[in-house]
C-alpha positions as CSV (number, residue, x, y, z in Angstrom):
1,X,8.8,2.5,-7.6
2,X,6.0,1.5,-6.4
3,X,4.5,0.2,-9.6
4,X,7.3,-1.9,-10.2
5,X,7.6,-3.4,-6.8
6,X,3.6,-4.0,-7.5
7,X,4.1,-5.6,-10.7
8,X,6.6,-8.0,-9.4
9,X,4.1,-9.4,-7.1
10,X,2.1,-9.4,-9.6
11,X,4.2,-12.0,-11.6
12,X,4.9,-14.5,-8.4
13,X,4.0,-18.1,-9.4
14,X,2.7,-20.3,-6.6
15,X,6.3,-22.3,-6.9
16,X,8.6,-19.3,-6.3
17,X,6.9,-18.8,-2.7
18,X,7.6,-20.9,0.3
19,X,4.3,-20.9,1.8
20,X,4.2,-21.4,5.9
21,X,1.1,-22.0,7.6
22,X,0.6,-19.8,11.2
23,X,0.5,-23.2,12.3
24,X,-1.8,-26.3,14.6
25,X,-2.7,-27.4,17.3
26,X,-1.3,-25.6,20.7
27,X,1.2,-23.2,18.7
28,X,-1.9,-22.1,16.2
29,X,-2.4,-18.4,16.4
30,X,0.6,-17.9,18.8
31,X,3.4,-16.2,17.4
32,X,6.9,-17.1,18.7
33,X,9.0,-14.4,20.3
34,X,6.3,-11.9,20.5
35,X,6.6,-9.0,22.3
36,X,3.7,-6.0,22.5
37,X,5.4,-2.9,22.5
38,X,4.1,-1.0,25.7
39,X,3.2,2.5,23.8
40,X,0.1,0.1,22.5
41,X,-1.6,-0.3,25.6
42,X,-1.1,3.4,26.7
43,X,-4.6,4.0,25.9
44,X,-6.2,0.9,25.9
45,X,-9.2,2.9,27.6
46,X,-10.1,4.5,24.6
47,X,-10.3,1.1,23.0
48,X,-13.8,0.8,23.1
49,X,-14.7,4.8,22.6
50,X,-17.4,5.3,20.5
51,X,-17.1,8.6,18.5
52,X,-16.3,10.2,15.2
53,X,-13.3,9.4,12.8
54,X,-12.7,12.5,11.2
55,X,-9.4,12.2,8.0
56,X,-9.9,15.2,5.9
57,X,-13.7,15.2,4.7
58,X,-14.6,12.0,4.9
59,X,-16.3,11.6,8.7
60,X,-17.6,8.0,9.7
61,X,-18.2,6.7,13.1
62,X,-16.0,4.6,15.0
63,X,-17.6,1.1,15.9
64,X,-15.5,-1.5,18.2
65,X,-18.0,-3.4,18.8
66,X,-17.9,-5.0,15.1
67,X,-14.6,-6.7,16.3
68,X,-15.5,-7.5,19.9
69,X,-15.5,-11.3,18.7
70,X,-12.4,-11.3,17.5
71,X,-10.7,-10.0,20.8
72,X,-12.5,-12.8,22.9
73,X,-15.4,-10.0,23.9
74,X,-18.9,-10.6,23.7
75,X,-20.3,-9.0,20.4
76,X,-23.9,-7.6,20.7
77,X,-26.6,-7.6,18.1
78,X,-25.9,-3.8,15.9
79,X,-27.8,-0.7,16.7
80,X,-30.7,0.1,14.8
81,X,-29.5,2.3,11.8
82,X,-29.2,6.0,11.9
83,X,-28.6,8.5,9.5
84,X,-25.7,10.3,10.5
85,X,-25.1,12.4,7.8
86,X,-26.5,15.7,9.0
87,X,-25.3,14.8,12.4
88,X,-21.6,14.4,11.3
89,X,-21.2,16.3,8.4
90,X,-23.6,19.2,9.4
């Protein structure tokens, strides 16, 4: 199923897709009829927690502040590097 459904994509030309802009001036990046579900900002204080992501064996740390930009934060220069290979997977 999934195959197929990928193929067909696959096959699109440009004319068969109505292409829509997210749009300009004042309504640019505002979506119409938006509303946040309120189970997303249960935990908005673990937002910016800075810890382990741990799916099956692969174990990599979690970084928000790559994003902070995005989000209208204030994005600091990165940490210096650090092996965390022992660390995390030790």
């Amino acid at each position: 199923m999934y195959k197929q459904y990928t193929s067909e994509l696959d096959m699109i030309m440009a004319e068969q897709a109505e292409w829509e802009p997210y749009g300009e001036g004042d309504t640019f990046g505002k979506p119409l009829e938006f509303v946040l579900n309120p189970m997303c900002l249960r935990d908005r204080d673990l937002w910016h927690m800075q810890c382990p992501l741990i799916c099956n064996w692969a174990v990599e740390l979690h970084m928000p502040y790559r994003v902070f930009r995005q989000f209208g934060l204030f994005q600091p220069h990165p940490p210096e590097w650090e092996d965390t290979n022992k660390l995390l997977h030790g």
